[in-house]
N, C-alpha and C positions, 0 to 999 in steps of 0.2 A: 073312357073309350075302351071298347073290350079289344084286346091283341088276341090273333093267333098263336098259338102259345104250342111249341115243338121242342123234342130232344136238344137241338142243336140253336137255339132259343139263344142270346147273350144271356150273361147275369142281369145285367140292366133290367131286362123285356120282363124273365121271369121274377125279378125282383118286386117289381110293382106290380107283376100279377099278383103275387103273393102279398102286397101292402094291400091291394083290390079283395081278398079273399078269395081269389078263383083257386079253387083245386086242381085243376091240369098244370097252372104255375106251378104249383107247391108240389106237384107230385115230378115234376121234372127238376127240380131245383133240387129234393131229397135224392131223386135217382142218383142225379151227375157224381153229390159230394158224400152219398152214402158210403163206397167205398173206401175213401180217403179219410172219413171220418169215422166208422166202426173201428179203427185198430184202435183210437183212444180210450172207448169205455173197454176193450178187451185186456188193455193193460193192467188195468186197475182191476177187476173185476175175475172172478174163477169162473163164471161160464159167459156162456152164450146169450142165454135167454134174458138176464140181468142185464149184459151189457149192451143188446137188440131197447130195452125198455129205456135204459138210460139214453141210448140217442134218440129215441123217439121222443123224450121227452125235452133234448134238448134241442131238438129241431120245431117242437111247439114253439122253445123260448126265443127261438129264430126265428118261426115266421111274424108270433106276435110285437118282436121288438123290432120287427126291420125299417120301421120308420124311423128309427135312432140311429141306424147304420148315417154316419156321416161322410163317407167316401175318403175319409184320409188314408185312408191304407187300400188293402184288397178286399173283396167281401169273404172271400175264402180263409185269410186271415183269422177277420171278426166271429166268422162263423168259427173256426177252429179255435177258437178261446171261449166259447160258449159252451161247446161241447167239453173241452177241458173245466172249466168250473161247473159245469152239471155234474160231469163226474165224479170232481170232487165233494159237488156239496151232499152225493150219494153217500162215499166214501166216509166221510164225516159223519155222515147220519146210523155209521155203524157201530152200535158201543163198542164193541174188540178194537177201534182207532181210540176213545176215550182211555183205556190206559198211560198211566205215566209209569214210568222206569225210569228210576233216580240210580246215577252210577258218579263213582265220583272222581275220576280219569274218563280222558276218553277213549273210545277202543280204538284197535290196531285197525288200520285201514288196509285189506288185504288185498292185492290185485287179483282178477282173473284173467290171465293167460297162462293160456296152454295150447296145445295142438288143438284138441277137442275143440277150441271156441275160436281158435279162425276158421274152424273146416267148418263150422254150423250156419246153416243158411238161418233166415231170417224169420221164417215159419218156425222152424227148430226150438231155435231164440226164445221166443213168445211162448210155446208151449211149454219149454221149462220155467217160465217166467208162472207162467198164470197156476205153475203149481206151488208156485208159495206160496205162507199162509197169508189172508188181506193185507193187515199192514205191514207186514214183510216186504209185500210185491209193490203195493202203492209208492212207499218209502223209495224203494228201491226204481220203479218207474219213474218217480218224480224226481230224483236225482241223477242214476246216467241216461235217462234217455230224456228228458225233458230239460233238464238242464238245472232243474231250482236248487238254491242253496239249503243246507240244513236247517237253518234261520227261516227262510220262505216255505219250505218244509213241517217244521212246526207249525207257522201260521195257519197254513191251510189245512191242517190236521187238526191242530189245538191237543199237538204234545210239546214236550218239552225236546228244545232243542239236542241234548245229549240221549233221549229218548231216541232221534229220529236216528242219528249217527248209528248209535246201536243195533236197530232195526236193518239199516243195511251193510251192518258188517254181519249180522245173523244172513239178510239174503242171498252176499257172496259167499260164505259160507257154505250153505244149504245149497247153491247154483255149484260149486265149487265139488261138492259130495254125490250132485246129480250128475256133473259130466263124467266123473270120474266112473262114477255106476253103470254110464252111459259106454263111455270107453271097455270097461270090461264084461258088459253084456256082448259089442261088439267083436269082443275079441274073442270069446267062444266059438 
């Protein structure tokens, strides 16, 4: 049965549009969660155009798997776990993550705070983020903002756990050098 299919549509309505193949589903279903779902591949990723590709493609693996969506959670959830392993398995598909670094202590785990990084809005944030190198930023996204262990960290990279750790004491580091640079450009 074809639904009238509108911006303001449930998930429901336009979910089964989107199981039906209809396009005006799928293109309001991408509208709504476009938004709240570009900042993942941005994390990971140094521009735009990369990270625009990687959700497009994991909003393919969305529409074509949403018969498997089971309802035990939110679809906004499932669909945000989708777009986070697209991302990833981009990420991975980059030889510059296939490096291993063997250290044989683990490094120092350095805080960032300072003035500079409460006064930084959240735009700010991201823009010094996406200036680290790939698996610097990855590393580093998938750990404070995403939450994963250095253990789950390796896995989804396929480096070695004291690899990962290192990678983001290099990012605080580097975040560390940018605010600072940051502060005394503003202080001129």
């Amino acid at each position: 049965m074809n639904q009238p299919y509108a911006s303001n549509s449930p998930d429901e309505i336009l979910m089964q549009g989107c199981i039906e193949g209809n396009r005006l589903a799928q293109k309001y279903l991408y509208q709504r969660y476009y938004g709240q779902y570009v900042v993942i591949p941005m994390r990971y990723l140094n521009n735009r155009e990369d990270a625009l590709g990687v959700l497009n493609q994991a909003f393919l693996k969305i529409f074509n798997s949403l018969e498997q969506f089971k309802g035990d959670g939110p679809l906004a959830a499932w669909m945000g776990k989708i777009v986070l392993h697209t991302t990833l398995d981009h990420v991975r598909s980059q030889k510059t993550y296939r490096q291993k670094i063997h250290f044989p202590t683990e490094p120092e785990e350095q805080p960032i705070r300072d003035e500079a990084m409460d006064n930084l809005l959240a735009e700010e944030l991201l823009a010094l983020i996406q200036k680290l190198p790939d698996t610097t930023r990855a590393v580093f996204s998938l750990y404070v903002i995403d939450g994963f262990k250095h253990r789950e960290i390796a896995e989804q990279l396929s480096i070695e756990e004291n690899t990962s750790k290192w990678y983001l004491s290099q990012a605080r580091r580097q975040l560390q050098d940018m605010l600072q640079q940051q502060q005394t450009s503003q202080a001129l």
